[in-house]
N, C-alpha and C positions, 0 to 999 in steps of 0.2 A: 582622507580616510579611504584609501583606494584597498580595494578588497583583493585577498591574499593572490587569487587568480584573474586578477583584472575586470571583474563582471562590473559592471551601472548595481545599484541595489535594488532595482526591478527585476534585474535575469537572470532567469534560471539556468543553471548550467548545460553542457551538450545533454539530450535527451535522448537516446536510443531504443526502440522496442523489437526486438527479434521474434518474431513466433513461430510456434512446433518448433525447440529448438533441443527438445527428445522428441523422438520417434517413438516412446512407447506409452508417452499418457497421452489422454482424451485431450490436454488442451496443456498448452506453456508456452511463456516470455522469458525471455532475457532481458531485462530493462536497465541500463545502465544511465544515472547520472551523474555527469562526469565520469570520477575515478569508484563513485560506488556502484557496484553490481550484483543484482538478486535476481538469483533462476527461480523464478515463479510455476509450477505443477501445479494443474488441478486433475485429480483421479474422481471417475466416476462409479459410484455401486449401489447397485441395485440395492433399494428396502432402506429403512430408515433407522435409526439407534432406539433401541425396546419402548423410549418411555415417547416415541414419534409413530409408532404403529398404528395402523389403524383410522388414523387423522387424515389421508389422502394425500397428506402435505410434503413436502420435501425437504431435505437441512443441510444447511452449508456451513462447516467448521474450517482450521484453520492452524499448522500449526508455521513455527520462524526458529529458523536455525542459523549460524554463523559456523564456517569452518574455522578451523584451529588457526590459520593464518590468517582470516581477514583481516585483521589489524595488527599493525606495526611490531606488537609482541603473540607467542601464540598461545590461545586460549585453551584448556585441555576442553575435550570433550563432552558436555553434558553427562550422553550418555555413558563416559565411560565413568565419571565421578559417582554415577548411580540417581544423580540429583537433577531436576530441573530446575532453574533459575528464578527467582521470582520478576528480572526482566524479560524474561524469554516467555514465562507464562504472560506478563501483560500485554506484551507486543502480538501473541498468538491471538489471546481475545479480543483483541483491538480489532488486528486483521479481521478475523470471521463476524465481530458483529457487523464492520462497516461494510461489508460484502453482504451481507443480509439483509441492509437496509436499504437494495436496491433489487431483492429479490421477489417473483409473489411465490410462494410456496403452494398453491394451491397449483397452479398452471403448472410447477414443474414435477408434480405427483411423488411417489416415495419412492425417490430417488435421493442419494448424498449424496455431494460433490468436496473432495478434500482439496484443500490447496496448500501445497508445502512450499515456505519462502526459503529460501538458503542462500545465504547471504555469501557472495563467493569473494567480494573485496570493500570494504569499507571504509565512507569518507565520509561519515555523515546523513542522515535522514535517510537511513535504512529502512525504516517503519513505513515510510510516507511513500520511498520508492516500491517497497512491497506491496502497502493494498494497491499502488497506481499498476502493478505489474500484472498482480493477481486477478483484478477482474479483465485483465484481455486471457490473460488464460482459462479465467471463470466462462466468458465471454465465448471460447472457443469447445471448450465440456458441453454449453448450452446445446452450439451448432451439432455437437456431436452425439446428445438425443435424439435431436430434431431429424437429420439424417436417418438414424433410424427408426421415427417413427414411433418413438416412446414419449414425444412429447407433440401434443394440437399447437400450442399458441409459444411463441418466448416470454420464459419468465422472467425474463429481464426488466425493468419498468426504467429502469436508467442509466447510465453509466458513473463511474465514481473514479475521485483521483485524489491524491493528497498530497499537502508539501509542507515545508517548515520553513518557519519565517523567524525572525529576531531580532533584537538590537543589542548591536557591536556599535562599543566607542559611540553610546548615543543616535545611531544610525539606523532605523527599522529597513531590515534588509531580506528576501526573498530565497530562499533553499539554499541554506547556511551549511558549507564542507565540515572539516572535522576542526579546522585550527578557529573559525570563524565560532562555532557551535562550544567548542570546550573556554569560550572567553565573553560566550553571550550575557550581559544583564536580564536578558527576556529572551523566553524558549519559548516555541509552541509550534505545534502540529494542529494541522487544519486538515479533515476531510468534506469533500464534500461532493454532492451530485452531479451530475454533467448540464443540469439546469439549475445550480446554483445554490441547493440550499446542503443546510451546514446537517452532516452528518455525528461530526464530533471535532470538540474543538479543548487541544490540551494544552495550557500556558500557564507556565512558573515563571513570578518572580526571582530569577538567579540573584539580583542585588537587588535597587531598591525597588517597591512598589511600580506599579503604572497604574497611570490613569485612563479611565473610558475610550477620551481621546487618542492617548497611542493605541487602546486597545483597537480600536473602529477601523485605525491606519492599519494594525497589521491584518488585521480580518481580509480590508479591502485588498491587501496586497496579494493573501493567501488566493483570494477568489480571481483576480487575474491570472495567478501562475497555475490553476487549478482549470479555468479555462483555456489555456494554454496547453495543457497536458492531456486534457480532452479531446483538443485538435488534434495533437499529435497519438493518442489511443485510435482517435477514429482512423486516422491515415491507414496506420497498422493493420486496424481490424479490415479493412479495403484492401487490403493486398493479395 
């Protein structure tokens, strides 16, 4: 059962974090796994959306894009259809809550931070590579208050990473490509903290049921490759 790109079903593919990798927003990664890659932006602005006013608080939204060629065939443009996607909408809420759940809003005052994912080639766990992209971009917006003295303490309380795990041909296997992923019996994405605890956790049955038990294995699985990805965010944010 040897995996399409020769991984063990513990490893994660190459992992890469580029940062500031525009010159013109407050904070962005280039995060590539493997052959997938998502330019992560986060812009910062002053004051909060009408119904956050007032509250002293600050808010972190989110939206996820794919260019027309990320994959094999090409995809027309959202915006030029007129329409947003109803994946493109889940994967934008996904991103922004799990960035939220590591934020205090009160420490970062009424300020927004947007973080736009743009998926620039796609092999799979696109979602999972974005929030893991977006909060070192989130991560570097922060620093870039803080510099100027719009923010006392970091509103950061943790860091966050996420990955997708599954079983192929019976196999619970760890940050599943595209050919591994479109043949999975079980899907799921795992977010979670940089000390460990579960942010959000999505799994479908593709064929039949699981039980507790595989569930518990791929949890455990997600939470190593999620520590792992943590090590490798922190490296990054050290640079």
């Amino acid at each position: 059962m040897a995996r399409p790109d020769g991984r063990v079903p513990t490893q994660l593919r190459p992992v890469t974090i580029t940062r500031n990798w525009l010159r013109q927003a407050e904070g962005s990664a280039l995060i590539e796994f493997g052959d997938t890659r998502v330019l992560c932006a986060a812009t910062v602005e002053d004051g909060v959306p009408r119904w956050r006013r007032g509250t002293g608080e600050g808010w972190v939204t989110a939206e996820y894009a794919m260019l027309p060629r990320a994959t094999d065939t090409r995809g027309a443009r959202e915006s030029v259809r007129g329409k947003i996607g109803g994946r493109t909408h889940e994967i934008s809420r996904l991103i922004g809550r799990s960035l939220r759940a590591v934020v205090d809003f009160k420490a970062m005052g009424e300020h927004t931070i947007t973080l736009d994912c743009d998926v620039l080639q796609a092999d799979g766990g696109t979602r999972t590579a974005a929030i893991t992209g977006a909060y070192v971009a989130m991560a570097d917006a922060m620093k870039y208050l803080r510099k100027r003295r719009k923010l006392k303490n970091n509103p950061l309380t943790s860091s966050l990473a996420a990955v997708s795990v599954g079983v192929v041909q019976g196999q619970p296997r760890l940050d599943l490509n595209y050919l591994e992923d479109s043949v999975a019996q079980t899907d799921m994405n795992v977010v979670l903290t940089g000390d460990g605890k579960f942010v959000e956790v999505q799994g479908t049955a593709e064929g039949d049921p699981f039980d507790r038990a595989l569930l518990d294995q791929l949890l455990d699985l997600a939470a190593a490759g999620c520590e792992e990805l943590t090590a490798i965010q922190k490296k990054a944010l050290a640079e």
